[in-house]
C-alpha positions in Angstrom: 82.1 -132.4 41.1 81.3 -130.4 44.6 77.8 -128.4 44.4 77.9 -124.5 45.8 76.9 -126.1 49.1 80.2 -128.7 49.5 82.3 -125.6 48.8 80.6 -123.4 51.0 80.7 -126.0 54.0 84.3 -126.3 53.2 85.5 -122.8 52.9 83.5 -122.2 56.1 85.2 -124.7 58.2 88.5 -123.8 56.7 87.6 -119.9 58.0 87.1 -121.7 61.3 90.7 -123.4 61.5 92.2 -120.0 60.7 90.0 -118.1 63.0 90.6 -120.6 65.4 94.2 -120.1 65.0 94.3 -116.4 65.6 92.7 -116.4 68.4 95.1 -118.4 70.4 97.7 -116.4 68.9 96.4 -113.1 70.6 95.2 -115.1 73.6 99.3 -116.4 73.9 100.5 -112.8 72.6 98.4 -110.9 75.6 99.3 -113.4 78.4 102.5 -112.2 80.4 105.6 -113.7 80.1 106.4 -116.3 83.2 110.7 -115.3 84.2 112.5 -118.0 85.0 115.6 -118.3 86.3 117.6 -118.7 83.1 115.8 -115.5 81.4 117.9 -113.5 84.3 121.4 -112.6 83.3 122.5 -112.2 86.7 121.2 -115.8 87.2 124.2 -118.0 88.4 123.4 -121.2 90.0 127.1 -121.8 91.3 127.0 -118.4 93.3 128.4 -118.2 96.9 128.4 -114.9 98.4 131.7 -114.0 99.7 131.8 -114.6 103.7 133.7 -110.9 103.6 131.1 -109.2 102.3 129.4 -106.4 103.5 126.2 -107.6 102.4 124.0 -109.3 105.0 121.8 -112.0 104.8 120.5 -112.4 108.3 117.7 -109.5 108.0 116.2 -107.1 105.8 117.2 -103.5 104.4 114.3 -101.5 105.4 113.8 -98.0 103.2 114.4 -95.5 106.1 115.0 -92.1 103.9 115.5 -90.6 100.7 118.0 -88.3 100.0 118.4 -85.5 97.0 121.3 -83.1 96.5 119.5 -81.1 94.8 118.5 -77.3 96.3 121.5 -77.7 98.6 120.3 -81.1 100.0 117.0 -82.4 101.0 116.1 -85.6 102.6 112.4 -86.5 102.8 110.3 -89.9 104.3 109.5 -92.6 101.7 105.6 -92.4 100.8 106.0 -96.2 100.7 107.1 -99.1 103.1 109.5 -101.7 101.3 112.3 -103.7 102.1 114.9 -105.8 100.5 116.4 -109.6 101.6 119.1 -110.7 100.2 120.1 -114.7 99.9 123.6 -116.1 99.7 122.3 -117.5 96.7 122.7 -114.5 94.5 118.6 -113.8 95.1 117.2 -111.0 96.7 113.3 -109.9 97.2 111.6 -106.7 97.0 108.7 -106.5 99.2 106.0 -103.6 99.1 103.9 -103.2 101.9 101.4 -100.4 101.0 99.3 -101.0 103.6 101.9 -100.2 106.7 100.9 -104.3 108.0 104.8 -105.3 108.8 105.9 -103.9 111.7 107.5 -105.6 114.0 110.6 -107.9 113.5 108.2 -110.8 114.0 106.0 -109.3 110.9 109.0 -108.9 108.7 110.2 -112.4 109.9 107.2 -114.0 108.3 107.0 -111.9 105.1 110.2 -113.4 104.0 109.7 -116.8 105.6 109.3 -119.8 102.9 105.4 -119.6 103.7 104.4 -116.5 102.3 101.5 -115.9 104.8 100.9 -112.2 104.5 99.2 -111.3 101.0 98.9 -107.6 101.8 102.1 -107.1 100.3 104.0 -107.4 96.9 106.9 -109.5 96.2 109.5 -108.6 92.9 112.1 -110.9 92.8 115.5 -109.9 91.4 119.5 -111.1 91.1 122.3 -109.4 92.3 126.1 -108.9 91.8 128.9 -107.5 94.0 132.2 -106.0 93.4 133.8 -104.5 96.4 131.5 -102.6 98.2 129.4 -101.9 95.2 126.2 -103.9 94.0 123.8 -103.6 91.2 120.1 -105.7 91.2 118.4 -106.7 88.4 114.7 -107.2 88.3 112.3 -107.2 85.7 109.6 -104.9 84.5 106.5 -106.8 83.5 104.7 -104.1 81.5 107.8 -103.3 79.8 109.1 -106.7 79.6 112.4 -105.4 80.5 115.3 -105.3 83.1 115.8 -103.1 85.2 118.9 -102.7 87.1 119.5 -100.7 90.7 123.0 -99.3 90.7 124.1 -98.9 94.6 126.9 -99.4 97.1 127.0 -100.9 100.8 127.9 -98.2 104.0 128.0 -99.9 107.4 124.7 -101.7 107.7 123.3 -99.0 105.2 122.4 -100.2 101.7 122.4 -97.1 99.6 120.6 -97.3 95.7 121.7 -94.3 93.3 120.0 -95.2 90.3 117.2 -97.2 88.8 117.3 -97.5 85.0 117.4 -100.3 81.9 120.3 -99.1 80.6 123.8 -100.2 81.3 123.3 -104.1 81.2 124.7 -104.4 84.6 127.8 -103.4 83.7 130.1 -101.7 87.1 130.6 -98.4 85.1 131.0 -95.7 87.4 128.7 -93.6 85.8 126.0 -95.2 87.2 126.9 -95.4 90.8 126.4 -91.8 91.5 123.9 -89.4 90.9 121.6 -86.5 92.7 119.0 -89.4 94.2 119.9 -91.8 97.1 117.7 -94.4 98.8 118.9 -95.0 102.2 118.1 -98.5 103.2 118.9 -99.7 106.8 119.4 -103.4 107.7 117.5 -104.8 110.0 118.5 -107.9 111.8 116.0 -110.9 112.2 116.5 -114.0 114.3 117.0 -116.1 111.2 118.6 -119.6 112.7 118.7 -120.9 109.3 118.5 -119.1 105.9 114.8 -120.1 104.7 114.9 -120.9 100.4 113.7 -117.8 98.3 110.2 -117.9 97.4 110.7 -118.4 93.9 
């Protein structure tokens, strides 16, 4: 038969296991999630972007101005610098520049090269889908853990978001390509000889 001291030893080191255990539970619970490819429903690894398109690869949509109808119409300057580039792959980048650093097409040519030399800047990767002229771009909110999708269409070089919300599921409804709220991205050609691999 145990004395008071076996049983305490042993209670204690069964405290420890359990302890032990819930701690790497919260550790594992507070760690942010890692997206992979599959976790995207947009992911399709046997997309080919349709040569008739009017999305472009070669370059970048650069935010130029943001436009509101309401008031009669405003259009204002973006208080930040980002830029979107799209890969035949069904991929596209979001890159923040905060700092104003990317400049010149040289700059912008190196931010989305395969080396990823400038660290000044933030990089959200995303998916995309067309259909006709329109396009929506799921992304992913870390602090939510949700998607998020960018409803928009495609104008003559212009790339032209409406809306920005985690509703819809990426569905083409047509209540979610229009709205008061338009961000006016401009491509950009870059002398791109040969389309570098997204950086993730």
């Amino acid at each position: 038969m145990k004395n008071g001291t076996d049983y305490f030893k042993f209670g204690l080191r069964h405290y420890n296991c359990w302890f032990m255990l819930l701690f790497i539970g919260l550790c594992a619970s507070c760690t942010p999630k890692v997206y992979q490819k599959n976790d995207y429903t947009f992911y399709d690894q046997t997309f080919i972007l349709d040569a008739s398109s009017g999305l472009r690869t070669d370059g970048v949509y650069v935010l130029d101005h943001i436009r509101t109808e309401e008031n009669g119409g405003t259009v204002r300057q973006p208080k930040e610098h980002r830029f979107y580039k799209f890969y035949s792959t069904g991929q596209c980048n979001l890159t923040l520049d905060p700092s104003g650093v990317i400049k010149t097409k040289t700059d912008y040519s190196e931010a989305v090269s395969k080396d990823f030399t400038l660290k000044k800047n933030t990089l959200f990767e995303g998916y995309y889908r067309l259909e006709n002229n329109r396009i929506i771009i799921q992304s992913i909110v870390v602090p939510r853990k949700q998607f998020e999708y960018k409803y928009g269409y495609l104008e003559q070089d212009n790339l032209i978001l409406v809306q920005a919300t985690t509703e819809g599921k990426g569905k083409f409804d047509d209540r979610y390509f229009t709205g008061f709220y338009k961000e006016y991205y401009v491509f950009m050609p870059l002398d791109i000889k040969k389309e570098s691999e997204p950086q993730w």
